[in-house]
mmCIF entry with sequence, helices, sheets and N, C-alpha, C, O atoms, coordinates in Angstrom:
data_MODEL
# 
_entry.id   MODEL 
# 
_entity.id                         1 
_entity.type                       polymer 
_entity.pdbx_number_of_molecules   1 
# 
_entity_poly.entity_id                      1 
_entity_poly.type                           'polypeptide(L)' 
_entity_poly.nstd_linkage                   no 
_entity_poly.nstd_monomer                   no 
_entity_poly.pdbx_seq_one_letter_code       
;(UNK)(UNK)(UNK)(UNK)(UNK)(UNK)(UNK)(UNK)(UNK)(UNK)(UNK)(UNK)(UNK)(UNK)(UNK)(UNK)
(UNK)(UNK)(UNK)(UNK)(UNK)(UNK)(UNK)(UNK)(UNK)(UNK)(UNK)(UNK)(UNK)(UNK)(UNK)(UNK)
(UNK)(UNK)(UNK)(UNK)(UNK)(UNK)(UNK)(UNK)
;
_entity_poly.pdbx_seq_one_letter_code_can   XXXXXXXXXXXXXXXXXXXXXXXXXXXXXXXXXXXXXXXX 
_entity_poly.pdbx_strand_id                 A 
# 
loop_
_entity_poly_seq.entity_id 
_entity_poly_seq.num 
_entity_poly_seq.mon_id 
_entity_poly_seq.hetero 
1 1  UNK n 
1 2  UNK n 
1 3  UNK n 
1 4  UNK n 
1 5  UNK n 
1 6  UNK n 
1 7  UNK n 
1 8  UNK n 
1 9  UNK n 
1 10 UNK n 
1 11 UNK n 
1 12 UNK n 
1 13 UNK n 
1 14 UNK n 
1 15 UNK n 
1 16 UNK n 
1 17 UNK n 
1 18 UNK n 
1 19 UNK n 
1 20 UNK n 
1 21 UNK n 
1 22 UNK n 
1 23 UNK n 
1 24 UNK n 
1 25 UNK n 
1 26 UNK n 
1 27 UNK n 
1 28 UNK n 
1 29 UNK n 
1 30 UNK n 
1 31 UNK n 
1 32 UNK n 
1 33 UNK n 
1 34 UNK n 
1 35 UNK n 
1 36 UNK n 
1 37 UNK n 
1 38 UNK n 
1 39 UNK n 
1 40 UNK n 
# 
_struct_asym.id          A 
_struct_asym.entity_id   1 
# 
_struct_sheet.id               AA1 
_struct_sheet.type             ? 
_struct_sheet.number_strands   2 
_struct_sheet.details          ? 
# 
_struct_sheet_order.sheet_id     AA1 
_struct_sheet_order.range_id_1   1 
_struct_sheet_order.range_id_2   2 
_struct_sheet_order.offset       ? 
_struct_sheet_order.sense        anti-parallel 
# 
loop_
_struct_sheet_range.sheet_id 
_struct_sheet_range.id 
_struct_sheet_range.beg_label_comp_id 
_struct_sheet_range.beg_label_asym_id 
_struct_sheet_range.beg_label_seq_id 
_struct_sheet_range.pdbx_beg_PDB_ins_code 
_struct_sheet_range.end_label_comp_id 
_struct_sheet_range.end_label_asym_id 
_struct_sheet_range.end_label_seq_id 
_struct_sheet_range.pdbx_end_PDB_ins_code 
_struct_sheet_range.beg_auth_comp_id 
_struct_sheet_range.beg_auth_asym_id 
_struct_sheet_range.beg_auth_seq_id 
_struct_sheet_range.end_auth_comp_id 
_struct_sheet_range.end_auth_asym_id 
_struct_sheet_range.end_auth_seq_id 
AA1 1 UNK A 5  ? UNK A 6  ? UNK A 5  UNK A 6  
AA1 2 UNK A 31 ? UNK A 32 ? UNK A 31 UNK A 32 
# 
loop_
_atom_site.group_PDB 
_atom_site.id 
_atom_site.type_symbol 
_atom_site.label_atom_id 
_atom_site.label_alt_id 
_atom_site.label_comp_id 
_atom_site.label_asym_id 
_atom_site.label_entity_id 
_atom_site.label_seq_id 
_atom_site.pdbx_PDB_ins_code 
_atom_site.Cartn_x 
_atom_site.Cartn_y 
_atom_site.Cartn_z 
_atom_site.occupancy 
_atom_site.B_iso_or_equiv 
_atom_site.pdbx_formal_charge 
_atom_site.auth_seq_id 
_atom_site.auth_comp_id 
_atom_site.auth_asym_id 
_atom_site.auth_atom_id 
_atom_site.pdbx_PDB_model_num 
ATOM 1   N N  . UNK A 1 1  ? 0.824   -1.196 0.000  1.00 0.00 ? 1  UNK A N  1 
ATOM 2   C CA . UNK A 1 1  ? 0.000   0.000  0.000  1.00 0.00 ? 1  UNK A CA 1 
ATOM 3   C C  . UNK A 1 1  ? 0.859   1.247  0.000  1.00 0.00 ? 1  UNK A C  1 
ATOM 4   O O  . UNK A 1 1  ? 2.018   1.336  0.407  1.00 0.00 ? 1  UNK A O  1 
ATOM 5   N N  . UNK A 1 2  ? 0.223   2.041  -0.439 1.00 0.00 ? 2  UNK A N  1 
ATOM 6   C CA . UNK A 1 2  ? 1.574   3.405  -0.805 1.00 0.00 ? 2  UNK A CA 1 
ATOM 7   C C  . UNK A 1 2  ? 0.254   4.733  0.142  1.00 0.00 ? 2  UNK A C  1 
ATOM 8   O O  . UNK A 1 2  ? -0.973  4.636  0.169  1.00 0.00 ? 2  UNK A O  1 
ATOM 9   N N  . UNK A 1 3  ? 1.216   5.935  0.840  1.00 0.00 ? 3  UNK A N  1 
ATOM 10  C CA . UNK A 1 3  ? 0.472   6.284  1.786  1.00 0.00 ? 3  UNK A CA 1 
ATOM 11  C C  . UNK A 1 3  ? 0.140   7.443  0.519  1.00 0.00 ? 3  UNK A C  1 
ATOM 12  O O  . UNK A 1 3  ? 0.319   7.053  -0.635 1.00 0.00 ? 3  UNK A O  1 
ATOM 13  N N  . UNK A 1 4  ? -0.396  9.019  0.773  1.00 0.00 ? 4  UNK A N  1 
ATOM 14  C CA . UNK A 1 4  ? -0.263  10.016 0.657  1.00 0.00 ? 4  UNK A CA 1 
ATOM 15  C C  . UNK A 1 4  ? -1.197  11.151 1.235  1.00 0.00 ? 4  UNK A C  1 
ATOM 16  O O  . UNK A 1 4  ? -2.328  11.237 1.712  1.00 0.00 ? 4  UNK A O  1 
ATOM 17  N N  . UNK A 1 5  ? -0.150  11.964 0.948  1.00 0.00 ? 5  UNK A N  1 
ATOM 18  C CA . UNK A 1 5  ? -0.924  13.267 2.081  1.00 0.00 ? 5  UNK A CA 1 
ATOM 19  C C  . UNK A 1 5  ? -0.868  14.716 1.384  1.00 0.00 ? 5  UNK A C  1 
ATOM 20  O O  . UNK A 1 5  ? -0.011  15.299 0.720  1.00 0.00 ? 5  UNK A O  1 
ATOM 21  N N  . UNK A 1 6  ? -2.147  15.033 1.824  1.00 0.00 ? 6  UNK A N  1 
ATOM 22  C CA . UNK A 1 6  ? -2.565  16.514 0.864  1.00 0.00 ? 6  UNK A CA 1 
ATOM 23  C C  . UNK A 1 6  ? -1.527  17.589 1.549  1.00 0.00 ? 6  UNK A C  1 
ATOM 24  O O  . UNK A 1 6  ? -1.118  17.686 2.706  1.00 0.00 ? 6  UNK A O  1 
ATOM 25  N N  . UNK A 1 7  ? -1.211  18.525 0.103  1.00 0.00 ? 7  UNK A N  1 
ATOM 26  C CA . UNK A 1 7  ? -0.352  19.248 0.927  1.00 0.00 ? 7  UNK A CA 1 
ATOM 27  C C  . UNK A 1 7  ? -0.409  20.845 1.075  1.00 0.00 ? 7  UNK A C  1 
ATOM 28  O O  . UNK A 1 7  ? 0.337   21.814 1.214  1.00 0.00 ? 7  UNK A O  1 
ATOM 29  N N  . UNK A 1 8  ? -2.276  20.380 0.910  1.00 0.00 ? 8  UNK A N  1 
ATOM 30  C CA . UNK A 1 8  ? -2.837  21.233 1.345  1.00 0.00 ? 8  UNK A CA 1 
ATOM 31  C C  . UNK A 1 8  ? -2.997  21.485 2.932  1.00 0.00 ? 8  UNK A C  1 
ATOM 32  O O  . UNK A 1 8  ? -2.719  22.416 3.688  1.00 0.00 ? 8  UNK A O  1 
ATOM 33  N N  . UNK A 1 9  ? -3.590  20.180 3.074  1.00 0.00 ? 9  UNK A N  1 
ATOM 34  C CA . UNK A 1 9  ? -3.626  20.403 4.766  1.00 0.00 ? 9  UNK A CA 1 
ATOM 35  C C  . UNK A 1 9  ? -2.893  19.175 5.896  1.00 0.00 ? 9  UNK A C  1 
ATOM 36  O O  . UNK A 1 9  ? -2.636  19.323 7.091  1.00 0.00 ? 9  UNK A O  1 
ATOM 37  N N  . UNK A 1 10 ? -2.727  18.194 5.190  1.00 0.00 ? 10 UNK A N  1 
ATOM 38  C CA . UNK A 1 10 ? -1.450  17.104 5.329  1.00 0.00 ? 10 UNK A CA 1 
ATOM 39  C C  . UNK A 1 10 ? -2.473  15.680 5.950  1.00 0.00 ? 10 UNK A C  1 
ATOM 40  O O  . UNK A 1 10 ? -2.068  14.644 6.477  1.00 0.00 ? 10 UNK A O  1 
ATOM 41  N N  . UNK A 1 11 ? -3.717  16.055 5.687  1.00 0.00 ? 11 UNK A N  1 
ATOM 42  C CA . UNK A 1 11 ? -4.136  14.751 5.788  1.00 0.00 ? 11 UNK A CA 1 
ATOM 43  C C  . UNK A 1 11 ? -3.729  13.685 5.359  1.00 0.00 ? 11 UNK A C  1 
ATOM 44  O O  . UNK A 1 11 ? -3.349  13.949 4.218  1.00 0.00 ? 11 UNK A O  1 
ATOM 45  N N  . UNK A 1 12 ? -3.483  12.116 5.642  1.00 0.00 ? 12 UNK A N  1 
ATOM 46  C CA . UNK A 1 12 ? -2.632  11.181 5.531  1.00 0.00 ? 12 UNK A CA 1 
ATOM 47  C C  . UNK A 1 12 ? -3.763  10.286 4.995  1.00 0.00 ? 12 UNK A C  1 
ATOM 48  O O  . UNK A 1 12 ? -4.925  10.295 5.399  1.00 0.00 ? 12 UNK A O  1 
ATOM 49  N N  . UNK A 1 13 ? -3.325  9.628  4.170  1.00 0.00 ? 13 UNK A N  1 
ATOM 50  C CA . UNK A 1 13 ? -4.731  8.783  3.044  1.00 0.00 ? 13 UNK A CA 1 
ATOM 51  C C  . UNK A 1 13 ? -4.047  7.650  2.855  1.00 0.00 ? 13 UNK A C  1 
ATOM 52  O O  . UNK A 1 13 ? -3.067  7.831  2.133  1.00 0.00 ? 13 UNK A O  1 
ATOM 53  N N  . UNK A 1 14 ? -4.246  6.083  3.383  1.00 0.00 ? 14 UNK A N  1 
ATOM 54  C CA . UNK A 1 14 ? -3.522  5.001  2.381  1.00 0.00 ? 14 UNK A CA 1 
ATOM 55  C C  . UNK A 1 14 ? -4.191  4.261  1.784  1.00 0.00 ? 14 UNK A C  1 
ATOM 56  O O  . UNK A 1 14 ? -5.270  3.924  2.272  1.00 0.00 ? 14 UNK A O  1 
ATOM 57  N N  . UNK A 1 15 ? -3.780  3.769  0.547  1.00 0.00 ? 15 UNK A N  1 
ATOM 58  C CA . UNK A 1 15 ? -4.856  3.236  -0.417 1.00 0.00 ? 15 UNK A CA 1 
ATOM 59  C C  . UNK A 1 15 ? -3.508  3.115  -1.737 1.00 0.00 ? 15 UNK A C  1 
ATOM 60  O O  . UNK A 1 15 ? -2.418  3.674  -1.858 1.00 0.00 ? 15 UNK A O  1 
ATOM 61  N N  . UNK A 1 16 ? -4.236  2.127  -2.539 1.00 0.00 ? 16 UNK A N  1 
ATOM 62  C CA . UNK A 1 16 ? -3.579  1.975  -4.219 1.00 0.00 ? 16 UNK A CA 1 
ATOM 63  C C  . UNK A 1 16 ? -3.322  3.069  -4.692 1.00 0.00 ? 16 UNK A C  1 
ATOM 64  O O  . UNK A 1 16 ? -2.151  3.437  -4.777 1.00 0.00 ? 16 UNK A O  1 
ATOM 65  N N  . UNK A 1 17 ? -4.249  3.767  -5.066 1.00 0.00 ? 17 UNK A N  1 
ATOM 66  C CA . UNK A 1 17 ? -4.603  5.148  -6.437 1.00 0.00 ? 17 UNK A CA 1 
ATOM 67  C C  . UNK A 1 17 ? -4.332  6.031  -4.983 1.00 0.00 ? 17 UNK A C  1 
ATOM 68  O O  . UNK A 1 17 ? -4.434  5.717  -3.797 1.00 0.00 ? 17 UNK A O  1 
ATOM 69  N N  . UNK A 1 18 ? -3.932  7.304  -5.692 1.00 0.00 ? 18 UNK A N  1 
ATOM 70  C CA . UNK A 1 18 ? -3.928  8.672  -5.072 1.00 0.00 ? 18 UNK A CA 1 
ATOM 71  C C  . UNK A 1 18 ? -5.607  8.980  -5.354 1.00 0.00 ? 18 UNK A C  1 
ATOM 72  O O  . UNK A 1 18 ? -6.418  8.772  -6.256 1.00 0.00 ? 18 UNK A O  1 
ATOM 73  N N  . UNK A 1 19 ? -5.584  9.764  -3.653 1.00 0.00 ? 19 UNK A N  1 
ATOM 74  C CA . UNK A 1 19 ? -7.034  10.282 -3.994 1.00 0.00 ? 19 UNK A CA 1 
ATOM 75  C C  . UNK A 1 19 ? -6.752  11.354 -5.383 1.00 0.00 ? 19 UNK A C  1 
ATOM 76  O O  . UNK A 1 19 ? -5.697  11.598 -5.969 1.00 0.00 ? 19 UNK A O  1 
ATOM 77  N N  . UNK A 1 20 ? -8.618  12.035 -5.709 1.00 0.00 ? 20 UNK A N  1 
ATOM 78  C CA . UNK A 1 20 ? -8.667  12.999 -6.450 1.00 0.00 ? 20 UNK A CA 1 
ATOM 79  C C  . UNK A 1 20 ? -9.198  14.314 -5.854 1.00 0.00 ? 20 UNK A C  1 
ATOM 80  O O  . UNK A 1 20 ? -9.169  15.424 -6.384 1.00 0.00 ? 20 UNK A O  1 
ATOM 81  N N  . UNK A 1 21 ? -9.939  13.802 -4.033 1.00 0.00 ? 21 UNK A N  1 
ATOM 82  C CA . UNK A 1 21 ? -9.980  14.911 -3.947 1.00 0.00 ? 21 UNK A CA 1 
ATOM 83  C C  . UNK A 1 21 ? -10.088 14.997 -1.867 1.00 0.00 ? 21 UNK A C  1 
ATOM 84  O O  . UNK A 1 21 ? -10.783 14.211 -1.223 1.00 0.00 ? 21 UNK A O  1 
ATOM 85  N N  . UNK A 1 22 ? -9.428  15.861 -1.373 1.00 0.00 ? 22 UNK A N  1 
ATOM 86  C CA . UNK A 1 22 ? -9.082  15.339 0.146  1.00 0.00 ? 22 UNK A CA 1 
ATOM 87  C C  . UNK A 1 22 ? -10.383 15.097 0.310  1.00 0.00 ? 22 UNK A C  1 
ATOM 88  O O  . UNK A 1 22 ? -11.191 15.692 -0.403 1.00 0.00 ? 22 UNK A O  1 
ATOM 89  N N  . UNK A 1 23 ? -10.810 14.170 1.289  1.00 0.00 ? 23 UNK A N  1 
ATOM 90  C CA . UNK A 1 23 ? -11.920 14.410 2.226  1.00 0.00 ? 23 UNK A CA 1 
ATOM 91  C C  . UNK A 1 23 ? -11.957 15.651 3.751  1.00 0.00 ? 23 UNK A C  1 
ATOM 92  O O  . UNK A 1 23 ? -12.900 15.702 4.540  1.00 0.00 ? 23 UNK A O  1 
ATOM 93  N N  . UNK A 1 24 ? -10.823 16.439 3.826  1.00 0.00 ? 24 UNK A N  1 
ATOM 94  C CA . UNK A 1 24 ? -10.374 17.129 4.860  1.00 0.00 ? 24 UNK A CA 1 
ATOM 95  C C  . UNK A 1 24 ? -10.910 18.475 4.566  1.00 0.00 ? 24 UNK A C  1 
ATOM 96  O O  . UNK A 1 24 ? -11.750 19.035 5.271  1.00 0.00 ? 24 UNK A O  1 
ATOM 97  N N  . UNK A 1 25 ? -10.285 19.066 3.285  1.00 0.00 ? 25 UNK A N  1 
ATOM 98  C CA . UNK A 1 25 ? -9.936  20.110 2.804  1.00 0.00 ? 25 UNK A CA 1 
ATOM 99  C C  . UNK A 1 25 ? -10.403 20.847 1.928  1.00 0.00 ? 25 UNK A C  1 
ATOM 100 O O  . UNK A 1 25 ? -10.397 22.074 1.830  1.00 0.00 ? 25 UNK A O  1 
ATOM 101 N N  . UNK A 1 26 ? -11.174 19.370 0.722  1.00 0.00 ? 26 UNK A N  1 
ATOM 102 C CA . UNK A 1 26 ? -11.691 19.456 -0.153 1.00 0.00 ? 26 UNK A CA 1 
ATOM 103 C C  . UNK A 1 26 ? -10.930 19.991 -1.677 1.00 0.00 ? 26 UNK A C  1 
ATOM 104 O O  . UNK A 1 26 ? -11.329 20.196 -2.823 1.00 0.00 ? 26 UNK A O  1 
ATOM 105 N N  . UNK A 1 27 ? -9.684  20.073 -0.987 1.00 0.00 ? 27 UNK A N  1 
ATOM 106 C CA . UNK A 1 27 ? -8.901  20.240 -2.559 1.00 0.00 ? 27 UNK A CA 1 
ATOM 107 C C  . UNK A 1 27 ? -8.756  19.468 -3.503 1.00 0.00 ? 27 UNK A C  1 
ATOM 108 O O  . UNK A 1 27 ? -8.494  18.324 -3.132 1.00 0.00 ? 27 UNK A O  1 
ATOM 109 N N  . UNK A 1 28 ? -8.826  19.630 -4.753 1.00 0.00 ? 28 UNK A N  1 
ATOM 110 C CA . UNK A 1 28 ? -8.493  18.561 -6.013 1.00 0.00 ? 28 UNK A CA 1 
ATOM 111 C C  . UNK A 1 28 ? -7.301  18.567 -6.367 1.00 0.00 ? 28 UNK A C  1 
ATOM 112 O O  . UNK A 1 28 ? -6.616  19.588 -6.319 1.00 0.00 ? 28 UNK A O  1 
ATOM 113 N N  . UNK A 1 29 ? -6.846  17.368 -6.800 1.00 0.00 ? 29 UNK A N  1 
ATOM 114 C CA . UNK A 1 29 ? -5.774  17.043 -6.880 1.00 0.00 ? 29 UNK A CA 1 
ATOM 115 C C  . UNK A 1 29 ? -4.098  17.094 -6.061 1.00 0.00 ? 29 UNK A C  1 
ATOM 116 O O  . UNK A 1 29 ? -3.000  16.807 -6.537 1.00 0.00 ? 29 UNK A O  1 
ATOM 117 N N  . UNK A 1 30 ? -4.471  17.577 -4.684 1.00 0.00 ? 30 UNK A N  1 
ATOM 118 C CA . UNK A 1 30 ? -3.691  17.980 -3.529 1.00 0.00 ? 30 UNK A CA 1 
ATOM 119 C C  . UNK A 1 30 ? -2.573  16.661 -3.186 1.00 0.00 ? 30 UNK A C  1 
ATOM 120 O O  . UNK A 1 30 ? -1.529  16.992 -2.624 1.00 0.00 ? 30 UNK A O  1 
ATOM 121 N N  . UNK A 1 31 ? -2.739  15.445 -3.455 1.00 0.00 ? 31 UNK A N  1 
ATOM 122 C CA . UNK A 1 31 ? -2.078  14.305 -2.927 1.00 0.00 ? 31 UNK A CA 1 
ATOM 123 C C  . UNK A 1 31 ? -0.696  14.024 -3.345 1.00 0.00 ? 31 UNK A C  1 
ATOM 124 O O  . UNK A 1 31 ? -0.736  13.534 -4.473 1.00 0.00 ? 31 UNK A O  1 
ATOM 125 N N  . UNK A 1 32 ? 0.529   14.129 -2.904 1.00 0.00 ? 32 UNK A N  1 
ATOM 126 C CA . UNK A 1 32 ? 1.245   13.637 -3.341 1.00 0.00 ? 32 UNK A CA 1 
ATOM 127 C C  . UNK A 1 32 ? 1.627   12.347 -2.638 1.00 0.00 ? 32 UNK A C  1 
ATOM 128 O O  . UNK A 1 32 ? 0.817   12.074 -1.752 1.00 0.00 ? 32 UNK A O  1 
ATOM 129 N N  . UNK A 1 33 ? 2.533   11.546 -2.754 1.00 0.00 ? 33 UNK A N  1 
ATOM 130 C CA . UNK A 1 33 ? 3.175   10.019 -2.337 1.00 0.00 ? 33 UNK A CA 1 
ATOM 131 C C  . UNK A 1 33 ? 4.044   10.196 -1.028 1.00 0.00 ? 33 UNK A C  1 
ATOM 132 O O  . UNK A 1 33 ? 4.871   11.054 -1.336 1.00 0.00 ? 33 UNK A O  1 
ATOM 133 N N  . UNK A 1 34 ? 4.192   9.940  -0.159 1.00 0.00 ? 34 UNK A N  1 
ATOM 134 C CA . UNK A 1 34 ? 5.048   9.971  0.843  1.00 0.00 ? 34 UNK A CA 1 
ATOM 135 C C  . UNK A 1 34 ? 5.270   8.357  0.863  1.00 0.00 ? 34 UNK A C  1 
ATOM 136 O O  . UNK A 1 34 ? 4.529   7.416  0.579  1.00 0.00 ? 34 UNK A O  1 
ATOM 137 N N  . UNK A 1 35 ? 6.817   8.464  1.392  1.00 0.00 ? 35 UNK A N  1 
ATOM 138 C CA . UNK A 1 35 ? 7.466   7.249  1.873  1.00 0.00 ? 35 UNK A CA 1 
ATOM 139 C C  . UNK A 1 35 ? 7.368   7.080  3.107  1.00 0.00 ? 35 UNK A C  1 
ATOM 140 O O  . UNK A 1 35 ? 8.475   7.265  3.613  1.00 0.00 ? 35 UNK A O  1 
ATOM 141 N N  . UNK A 1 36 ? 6.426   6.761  4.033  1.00 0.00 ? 36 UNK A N  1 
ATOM 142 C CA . UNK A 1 36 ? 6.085   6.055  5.405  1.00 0.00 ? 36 UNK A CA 1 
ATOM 143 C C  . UNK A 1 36 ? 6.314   4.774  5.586  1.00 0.00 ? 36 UNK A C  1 
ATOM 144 O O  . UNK A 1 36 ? 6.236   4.128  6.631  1.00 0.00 ? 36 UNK A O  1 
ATOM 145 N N  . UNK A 1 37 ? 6.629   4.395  4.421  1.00 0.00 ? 37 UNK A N  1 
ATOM 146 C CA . UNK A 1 37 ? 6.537   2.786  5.233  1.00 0.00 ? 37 UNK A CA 1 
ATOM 147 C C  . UNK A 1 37 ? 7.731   2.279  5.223  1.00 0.00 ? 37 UNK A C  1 
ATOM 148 O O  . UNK A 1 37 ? 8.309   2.147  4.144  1.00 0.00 ? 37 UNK A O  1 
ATOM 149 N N  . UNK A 1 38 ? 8.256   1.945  6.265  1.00 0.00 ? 38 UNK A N  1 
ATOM 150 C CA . UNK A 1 38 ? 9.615   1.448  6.536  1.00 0.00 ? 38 UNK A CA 1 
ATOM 151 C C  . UNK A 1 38 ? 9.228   -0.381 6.850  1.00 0.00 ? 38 UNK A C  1 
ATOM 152 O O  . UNK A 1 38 ? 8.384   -0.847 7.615  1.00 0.00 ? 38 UNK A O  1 
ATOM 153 N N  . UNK A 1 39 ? 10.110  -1.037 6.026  1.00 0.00 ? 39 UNK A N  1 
ATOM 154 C CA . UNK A 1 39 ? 10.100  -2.394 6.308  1.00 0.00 ? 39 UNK A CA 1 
ATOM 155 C C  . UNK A 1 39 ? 11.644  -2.598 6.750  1.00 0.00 ? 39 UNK A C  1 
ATOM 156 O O  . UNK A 1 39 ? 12.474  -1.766 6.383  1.00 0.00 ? 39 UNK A O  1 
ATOM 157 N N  . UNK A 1 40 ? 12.047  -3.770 7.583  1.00 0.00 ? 40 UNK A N  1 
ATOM 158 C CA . UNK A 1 40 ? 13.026  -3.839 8.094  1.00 0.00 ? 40 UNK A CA 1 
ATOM 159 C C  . UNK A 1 40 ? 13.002  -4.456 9.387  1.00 0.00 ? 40 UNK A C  1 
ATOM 160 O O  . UNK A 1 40 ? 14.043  -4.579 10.032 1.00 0.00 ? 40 UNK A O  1 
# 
């Protein structure tokens, strides 16, 4: 699962697909990819 967070308001979303639109903030297209997940 790949995380991402609007950077509009930094809500944190994980799921397949990038959202299209926050549920927080209500911005479109706001999501970029963050690397949170550390395995190890």
């Amino acid at each position: 699962m790949a995380v991402f967070k609007c950077k509009k308001c930094g809500y944190i979303k994980e799921g397949r697909c990038k959202p299209k639109k926050c549920p927080e903030c209500n911005e479109q297209n706001s999501f970029e990819r963050v690397d949170s997940e550390k395995k190890g």
